[in-house]
N, C-alpha and C positions, 0 to 999 in steps of 0.2 A: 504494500500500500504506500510505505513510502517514496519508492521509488516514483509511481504516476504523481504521486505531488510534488515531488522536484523537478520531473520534466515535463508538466501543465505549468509549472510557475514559469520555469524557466521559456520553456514556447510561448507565454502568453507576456511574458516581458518584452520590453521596446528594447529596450539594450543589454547585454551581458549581466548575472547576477554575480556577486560574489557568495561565497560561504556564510558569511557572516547575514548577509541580506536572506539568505536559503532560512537561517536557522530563525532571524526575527517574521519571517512571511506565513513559519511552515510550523504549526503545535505540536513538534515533537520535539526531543533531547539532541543537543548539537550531535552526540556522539552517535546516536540514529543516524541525524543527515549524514554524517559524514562518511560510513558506511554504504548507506543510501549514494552519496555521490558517487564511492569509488565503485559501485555495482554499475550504477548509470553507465560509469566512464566503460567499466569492460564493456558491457552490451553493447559500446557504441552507439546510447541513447542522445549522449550528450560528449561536448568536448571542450575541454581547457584552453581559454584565450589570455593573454595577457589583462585584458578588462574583467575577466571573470568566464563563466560558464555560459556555452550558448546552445543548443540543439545542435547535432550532426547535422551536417549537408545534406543527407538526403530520406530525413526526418520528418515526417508530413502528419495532419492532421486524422487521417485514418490510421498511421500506426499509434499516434496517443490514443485514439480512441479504442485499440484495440487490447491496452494499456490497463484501461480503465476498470477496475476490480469489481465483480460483476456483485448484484442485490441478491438478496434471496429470493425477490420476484423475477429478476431475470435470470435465475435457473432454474426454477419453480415454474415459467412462462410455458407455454407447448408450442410457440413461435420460435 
């Protein structure tokens, strides 16, 4: 779960975030995010800039959405 909430923040930001920015944006324990970040960075969710963190190049809004940690109605759903 942590993980789609750092890289929805981070896609949905205008400019690069830093860590520090992750941890005041995002209601869990820095030591989460930062775990969370370095999973992001394997997966090639997301990638390290000099300004901060920004989404991979070739990062789109259907792979967040695919991302996105499913309800008990939508596994529950017959759709």
């Amino acid at each position: 779960m942590g993980q789609f909430e750092i890289v929805e923040t981070i896609f949905n930001s205008e400019s690069p975030l830093k860590k520090e920015e992750l941890v005041t944006s995002i209601d869990l324990h820095s030591s989460s995010i930062e775990a969370d970040i370095k999973n992001c960075l394997q997966k090639g969710y997301i990638e390290k800039t000099e300004r901060g963190y920004v989404v991979a190049k070739d990062f789109d809004e259907r792979k967040l959405e695919s991302m996105r940690p499913k309800t008990i109605d939508d596994l529950t759903s017959d759709e």
